[in-house]
C-alpha positions in Angstrom: -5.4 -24.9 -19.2 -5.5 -23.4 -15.4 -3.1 -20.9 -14.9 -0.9 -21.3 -12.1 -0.9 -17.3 -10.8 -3.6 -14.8 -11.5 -3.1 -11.4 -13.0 -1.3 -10.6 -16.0 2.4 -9.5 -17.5 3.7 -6.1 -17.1 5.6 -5.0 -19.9 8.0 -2.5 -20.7 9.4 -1.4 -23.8 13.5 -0.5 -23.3 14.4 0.9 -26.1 18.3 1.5 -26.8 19.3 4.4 -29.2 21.5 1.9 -31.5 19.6 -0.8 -30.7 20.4 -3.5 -27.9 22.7 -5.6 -29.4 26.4 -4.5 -29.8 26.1 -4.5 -33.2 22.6 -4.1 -34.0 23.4 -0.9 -35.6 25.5 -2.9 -38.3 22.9 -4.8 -39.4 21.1 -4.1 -42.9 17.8 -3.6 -41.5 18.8 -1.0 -39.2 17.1 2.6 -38.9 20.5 3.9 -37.0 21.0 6.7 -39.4 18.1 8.8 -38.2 18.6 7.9 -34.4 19.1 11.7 -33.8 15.3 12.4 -35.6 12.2 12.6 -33.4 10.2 11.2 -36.2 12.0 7.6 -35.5 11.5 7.7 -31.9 7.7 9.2 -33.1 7.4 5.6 -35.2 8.9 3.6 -32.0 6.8 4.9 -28.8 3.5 4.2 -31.0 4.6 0.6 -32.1 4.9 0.0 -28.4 1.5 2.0 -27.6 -0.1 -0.5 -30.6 1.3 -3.3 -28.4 0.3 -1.9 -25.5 2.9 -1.7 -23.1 3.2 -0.5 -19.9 5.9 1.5 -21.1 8.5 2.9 -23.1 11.9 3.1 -21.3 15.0 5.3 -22.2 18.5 4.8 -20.9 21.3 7.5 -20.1 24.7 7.1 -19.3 26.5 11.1 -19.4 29.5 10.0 -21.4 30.2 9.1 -24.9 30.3 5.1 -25.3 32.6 2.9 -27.3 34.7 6.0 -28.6 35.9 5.4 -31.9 34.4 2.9 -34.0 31.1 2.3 -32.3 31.0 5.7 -30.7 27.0 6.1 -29.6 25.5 9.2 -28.6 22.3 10.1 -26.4 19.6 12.1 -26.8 18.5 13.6 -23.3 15.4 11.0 -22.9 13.6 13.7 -20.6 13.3 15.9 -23.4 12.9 13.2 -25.6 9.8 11.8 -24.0 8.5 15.5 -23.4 8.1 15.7 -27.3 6.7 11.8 -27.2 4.0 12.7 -24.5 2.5 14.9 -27.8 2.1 11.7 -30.0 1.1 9.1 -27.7 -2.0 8.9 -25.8 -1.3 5.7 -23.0 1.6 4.4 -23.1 4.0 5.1 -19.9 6.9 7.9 -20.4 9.9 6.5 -18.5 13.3 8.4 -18.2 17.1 7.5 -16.4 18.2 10.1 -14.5 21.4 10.0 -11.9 21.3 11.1 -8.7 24.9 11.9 -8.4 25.2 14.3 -11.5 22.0 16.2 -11.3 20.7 18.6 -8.4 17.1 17.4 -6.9 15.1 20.6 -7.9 16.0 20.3 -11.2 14.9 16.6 -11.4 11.9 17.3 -9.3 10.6 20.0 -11.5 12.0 18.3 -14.9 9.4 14.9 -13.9 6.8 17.0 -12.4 6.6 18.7 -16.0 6.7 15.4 -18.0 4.0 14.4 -15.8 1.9 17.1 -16.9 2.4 17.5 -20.1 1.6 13.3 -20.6 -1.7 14.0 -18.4 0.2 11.2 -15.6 2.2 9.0 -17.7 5.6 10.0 -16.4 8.1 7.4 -14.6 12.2 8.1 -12.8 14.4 5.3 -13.2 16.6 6.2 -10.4 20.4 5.4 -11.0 23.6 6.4 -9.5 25.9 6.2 -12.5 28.9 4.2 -13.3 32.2 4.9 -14.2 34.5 8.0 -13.6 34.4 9.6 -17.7 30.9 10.4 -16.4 32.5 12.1 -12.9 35.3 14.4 -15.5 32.4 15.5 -17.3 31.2 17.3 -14.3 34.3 18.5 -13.2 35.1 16.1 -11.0 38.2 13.4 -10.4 36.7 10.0 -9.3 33.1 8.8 -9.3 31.6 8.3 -5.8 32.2 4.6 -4.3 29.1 2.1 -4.4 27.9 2.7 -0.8 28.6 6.4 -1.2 26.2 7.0 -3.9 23.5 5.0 -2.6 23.6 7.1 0.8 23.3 10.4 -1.7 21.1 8.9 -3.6 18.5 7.9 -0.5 18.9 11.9 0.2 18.3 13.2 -2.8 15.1 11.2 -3.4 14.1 12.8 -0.2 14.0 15.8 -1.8 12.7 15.3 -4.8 9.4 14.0 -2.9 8.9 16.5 -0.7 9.7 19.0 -3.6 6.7 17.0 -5.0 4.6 17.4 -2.1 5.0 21.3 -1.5 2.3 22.0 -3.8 -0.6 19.8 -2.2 -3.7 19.0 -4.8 -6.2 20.9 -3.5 -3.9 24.6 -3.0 -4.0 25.1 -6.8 -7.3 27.6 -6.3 -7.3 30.1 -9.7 -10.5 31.5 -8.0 -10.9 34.7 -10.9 -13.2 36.2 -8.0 -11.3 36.5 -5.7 -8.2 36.7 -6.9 -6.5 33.8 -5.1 -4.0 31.9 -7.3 -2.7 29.6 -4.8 -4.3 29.3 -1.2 -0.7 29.6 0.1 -2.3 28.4 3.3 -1.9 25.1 2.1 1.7 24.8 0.4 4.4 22.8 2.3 7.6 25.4 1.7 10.3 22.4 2.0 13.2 22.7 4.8 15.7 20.0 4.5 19.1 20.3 5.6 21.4 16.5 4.9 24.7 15.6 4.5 24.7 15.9 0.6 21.7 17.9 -0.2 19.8 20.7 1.2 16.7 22.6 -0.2 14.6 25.6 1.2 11.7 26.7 -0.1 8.6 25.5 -3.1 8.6 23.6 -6.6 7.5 26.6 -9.2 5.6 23.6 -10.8 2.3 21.9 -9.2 1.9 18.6 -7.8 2.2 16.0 -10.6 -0.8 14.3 -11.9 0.0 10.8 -10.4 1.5 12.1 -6.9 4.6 11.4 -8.0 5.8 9.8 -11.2 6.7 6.3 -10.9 9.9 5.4 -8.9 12.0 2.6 -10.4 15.2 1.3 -9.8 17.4 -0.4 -11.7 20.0 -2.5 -10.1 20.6 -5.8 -7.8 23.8 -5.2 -6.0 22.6 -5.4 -1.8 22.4 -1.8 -1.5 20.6 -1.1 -4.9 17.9 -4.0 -3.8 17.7 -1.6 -0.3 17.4 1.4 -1.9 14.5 -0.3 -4.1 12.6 -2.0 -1.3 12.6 2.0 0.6 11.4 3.9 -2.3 11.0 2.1 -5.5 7.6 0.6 -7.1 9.2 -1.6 -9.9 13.0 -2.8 -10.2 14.9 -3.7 -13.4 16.9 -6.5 -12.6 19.7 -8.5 -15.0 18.8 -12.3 -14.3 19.7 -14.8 -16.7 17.8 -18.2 -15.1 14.6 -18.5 -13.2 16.6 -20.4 -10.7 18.2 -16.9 -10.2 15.2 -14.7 -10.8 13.1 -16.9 -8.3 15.7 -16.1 -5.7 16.1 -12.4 -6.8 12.2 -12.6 -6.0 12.1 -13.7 -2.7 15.2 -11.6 -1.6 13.8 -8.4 -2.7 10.2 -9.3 -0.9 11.7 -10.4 2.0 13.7 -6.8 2.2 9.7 -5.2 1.7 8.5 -7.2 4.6 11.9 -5.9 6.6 11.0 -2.4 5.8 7.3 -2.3 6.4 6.2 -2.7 2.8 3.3 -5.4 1.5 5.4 -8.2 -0.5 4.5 -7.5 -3.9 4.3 -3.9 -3.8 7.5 -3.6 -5.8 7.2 -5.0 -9.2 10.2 -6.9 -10.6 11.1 -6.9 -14.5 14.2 -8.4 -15.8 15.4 -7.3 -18.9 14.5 -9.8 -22.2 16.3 -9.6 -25.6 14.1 -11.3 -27.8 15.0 -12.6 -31.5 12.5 -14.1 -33.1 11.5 -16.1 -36.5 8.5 -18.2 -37.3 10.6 -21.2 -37.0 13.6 -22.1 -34.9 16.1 -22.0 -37.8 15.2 -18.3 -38.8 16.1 -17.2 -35.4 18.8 -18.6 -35.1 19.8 -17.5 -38.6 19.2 -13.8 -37.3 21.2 -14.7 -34.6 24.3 -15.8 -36.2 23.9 -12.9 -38.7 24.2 -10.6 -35.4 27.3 -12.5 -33.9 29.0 -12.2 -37.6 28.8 -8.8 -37.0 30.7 -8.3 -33.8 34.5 -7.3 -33.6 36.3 -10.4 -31.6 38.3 -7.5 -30.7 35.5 -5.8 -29.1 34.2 -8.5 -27.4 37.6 -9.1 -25.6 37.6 -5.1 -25.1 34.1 -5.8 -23.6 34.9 -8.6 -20.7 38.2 -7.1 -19.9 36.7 -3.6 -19.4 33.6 -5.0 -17.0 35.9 -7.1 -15.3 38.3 -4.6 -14.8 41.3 -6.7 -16.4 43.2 -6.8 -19.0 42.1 -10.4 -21.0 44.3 -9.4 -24.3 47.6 -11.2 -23.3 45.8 -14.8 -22.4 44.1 -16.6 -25.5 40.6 -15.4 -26.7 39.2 -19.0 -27.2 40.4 -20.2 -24.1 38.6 -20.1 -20.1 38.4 -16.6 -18.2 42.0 -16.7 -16.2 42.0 -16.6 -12.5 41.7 -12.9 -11.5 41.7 -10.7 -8.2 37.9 -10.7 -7.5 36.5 -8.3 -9.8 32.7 -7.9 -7.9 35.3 -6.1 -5.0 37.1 -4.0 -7.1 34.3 -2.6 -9.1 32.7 0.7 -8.4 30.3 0.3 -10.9 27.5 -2.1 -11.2 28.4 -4.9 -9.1 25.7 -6.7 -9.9 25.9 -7.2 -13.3 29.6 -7.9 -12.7 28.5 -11.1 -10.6 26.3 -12.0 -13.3 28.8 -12.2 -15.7 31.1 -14.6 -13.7 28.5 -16.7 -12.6 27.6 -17.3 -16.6 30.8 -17.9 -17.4 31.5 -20.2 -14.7 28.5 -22.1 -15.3 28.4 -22.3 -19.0 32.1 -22.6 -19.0 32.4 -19.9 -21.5 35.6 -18.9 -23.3 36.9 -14.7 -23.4 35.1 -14.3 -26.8 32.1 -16.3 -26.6 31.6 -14.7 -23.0 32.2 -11.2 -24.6 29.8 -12.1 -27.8 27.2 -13.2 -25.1 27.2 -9.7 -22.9 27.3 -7.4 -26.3 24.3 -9.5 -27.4 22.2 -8.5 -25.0 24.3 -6.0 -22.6 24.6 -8.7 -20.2 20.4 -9.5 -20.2 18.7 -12.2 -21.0 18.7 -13.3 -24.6 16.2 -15.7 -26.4 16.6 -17.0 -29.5 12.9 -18.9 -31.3 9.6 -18.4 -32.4 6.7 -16.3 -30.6 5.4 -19.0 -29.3 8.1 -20.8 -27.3 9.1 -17.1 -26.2 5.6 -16.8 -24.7 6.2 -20.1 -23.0 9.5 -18.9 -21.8 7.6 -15.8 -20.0 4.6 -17.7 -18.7 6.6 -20.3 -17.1 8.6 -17.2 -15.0 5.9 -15.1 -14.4 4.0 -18.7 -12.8 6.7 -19.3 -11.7 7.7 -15.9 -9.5 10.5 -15.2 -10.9 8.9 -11.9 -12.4 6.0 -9.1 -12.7 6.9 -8.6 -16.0 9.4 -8.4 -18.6 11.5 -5.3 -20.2 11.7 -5.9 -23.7 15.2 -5.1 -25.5 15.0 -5.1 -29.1 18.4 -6.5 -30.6 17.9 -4.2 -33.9 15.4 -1.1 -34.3 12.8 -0.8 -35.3 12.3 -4.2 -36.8 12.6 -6.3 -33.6 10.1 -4.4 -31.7 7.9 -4.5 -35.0 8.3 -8.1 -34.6 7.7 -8.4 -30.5 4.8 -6.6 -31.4 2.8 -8.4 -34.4 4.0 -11.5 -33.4 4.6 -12.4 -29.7 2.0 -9.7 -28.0 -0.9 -11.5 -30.1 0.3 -14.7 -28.8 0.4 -13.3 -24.8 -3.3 -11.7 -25.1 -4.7 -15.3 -26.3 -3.2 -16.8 -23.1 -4.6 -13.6 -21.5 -1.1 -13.1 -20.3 -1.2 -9.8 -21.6 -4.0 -7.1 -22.1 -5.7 -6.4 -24.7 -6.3 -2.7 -24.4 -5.5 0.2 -22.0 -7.8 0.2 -19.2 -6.1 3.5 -17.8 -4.6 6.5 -18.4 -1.7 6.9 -16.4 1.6 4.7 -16.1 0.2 3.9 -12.1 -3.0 2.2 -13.8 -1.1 0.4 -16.2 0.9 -1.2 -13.5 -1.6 -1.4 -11.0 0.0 1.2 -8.6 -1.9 3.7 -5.9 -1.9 7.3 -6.5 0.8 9.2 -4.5 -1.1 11.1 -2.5 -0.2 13.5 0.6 
């Protein structure tokens, strides 16, 4: 059969502490209890390195989540990949940090040493935060509006890179005969004065390996698909159709022709939950063992919360209620908001079966079948253009990445949708990125 697009899947390995379903962590076959132990997240980053993904991707919000019952904590995932660099060899080191609770040397010199310490496997997903418990933490009253935190965001970026760049690759001398360290001849002391951010002066750490780490973005709200056309090299996106990702697609490539950029040189991967069986009727088995496990409570908690509404008073089994817009009125991720009232209108969805839906897969895609039809389901988008490549949620860990893994990655690499082994070293090889030189 003649492939329809040449080149192969990337793949990314997004791996939530409890797991990505809602209730994951509930399930039997669960490994939550030792999601604070670095020998789980050891056993996790080299299953995806045996499947050999791009990358392994850790969230972070800076609040406590579902307080109470479900209450989830967070490892810092900079840290937590720092110690993961020392038992991997390929696989791609990727980290959230926000833009609006962090200071730019901190970030610059945090990346620039994972980058090191992995020999160039290191990758930013650049967010801006969400909701205003993360603001109190820090001492502050109200998170920054939408457009606010983009513009901070674009600023702080700024700094980061030329942070990066003040140690150019070829200043790092160490001549023992002469004595010369650093040929400071050559360093690039930064001087950058904005309207949120300012720095003056060097990074005390050198050039990364790769230039600079991999710049991703995750988001589809106008300004987060701006922000990724200036700056970012791959975007995680939330798209639920290929009708949808096929526009997302051509909107985001338009935006890199607009700016300057070749179309293509951003790489777009929506966010997959797969459960899988060897037949039909076992996945959907798994499934209904998942939904069992969710709280109707929760999952009315869950719409009412993103839509900014209380749903309680109107009848759980019954059609979302009209509402004030909620895409305006949120100052979170607008996005995803739109996302969830365009499913909801368009499967006609009910409160609870619409909450169910977003806890399954945190408002992702979800598939429910067998390896093969899943590989079907990824070929036909990637052909398609709807995608460069999938992120890979797994419902429960670790036995849903086990199964991705030894059952649906063999499958890819016979299509040759999918490599077969590493043919780099660093995260920019695996996606087929240029070094970041200056």
């Amino acid at each position: 059969m003649t492939r329809q697009r040449q080149g192969q899947l990337h793949l990314g390995a997004f791996i939530y502490f409890t797991g990505h379903h809602h209730a994951g962590w509930r399930h039997p076959e669960s490994g939550v209890e030792k999601m604070f132990d670095i020998g789980w997240y050891k056993r996790i980053a080299q299953t995806a390195e045996r499947g050999k993904f791009d990358m392994i991707f850790f969230a972070d919000l800076l609040h406590l989540i579902y307080p109470g019952r479900a209450a989830a904590g967070m490892l810092d995932p900079v840290a937590l990949l720092s110690a993961l660099s020392m038992v991997t060899e390929k696989i791609g080191l990727t980290a959230t940090l926000s833009t609006t609770y962090n200071e730019p040397y901190n970030a610059a010199r945090r990346f620039a040493t994972l980058d090191h310490l992995s020999g160039g496997r290191a990758g930013w997903n650049i967010v801006t935060s969400q909701v205003d418990t993360e603001a109190r933490n820090f001492g502050r009253e109200k998170h920054p509006e939408h457009a606010t935190r983009y513009e901070m965001a674009k600023e702080f970026v700024d700094v980061v890179t030329a942070l990066w760049d003040s140690w150019p690759q070829d200043s790092l001398v160490m001549d023992r005969g002469t004595g010369t360290f650093v040929d400071e001849s050559r360093l690039r002391a930064v001087d950058y004065s904005g309207q949120w951010y300012s720095a003056h002066g060097l990074l005390n750490v050198p050039r990364p390996p790769q230039g600079y780490p991999v710049l991703i973005q995750a988001g589809s709200s106008g300004p987060g698909q701006d922000f990724a056309a200036s700056i970012g090299e791959v975007i995680f996106t939330a798209q639920t159709s290929l009708a949808s990702a096929q526009g997302f697609y051509r909107t985001v490539n338009e935006k890199l022709t607009a700016v300057g950029r070749e179309r293509g040189s951003l790489l777009i991967m929506p966010g997959l939950s797969p459960i899988l069986g060897s037949t039909v009727e076992e996945a959907r088995r798994k499934e209904r063992e998942l939904l069992d496990l969710i709280d109707p409570q929760e999952a009315v908690m869950m719409v009412s919360g993103m839509l900014q509404t209380d749903l309680s008073r109107f009848p759980a089994d019954g059609p979302l209620p009209d509402i004030p817009d909620p895409v305006e009125a949120s100052n979170g991720m607008k996005s995803r908001v739109q996302l969830i009232m365009d499913l909801a209108r368009k499967e006609q969805l009910s409160i609870i079966e619409l909450g169910r839906r977003l806890l399954g897969a945190r408002g992702h895609m979800q598939f429910v079948g067998t390896p093969e039809q899943l590989a079907d389901l990824m070929e036909e988008w990637f052909d398609g253009y709807g995608c460069d490549g999938f992120n890979i949620m797994p419902p429960v860990l670790p036995g849903d990445l086990d199964d991705f893994v030894d059952h649906a990655v063999p499958v890819l690499q016979h299509r040759g949708l999918y490599r077969e082994e590493y043919e780099g070293s660093t995260l920019r090889e695996h996606l087929g990125l240029t070094q970041r030189a200056r």
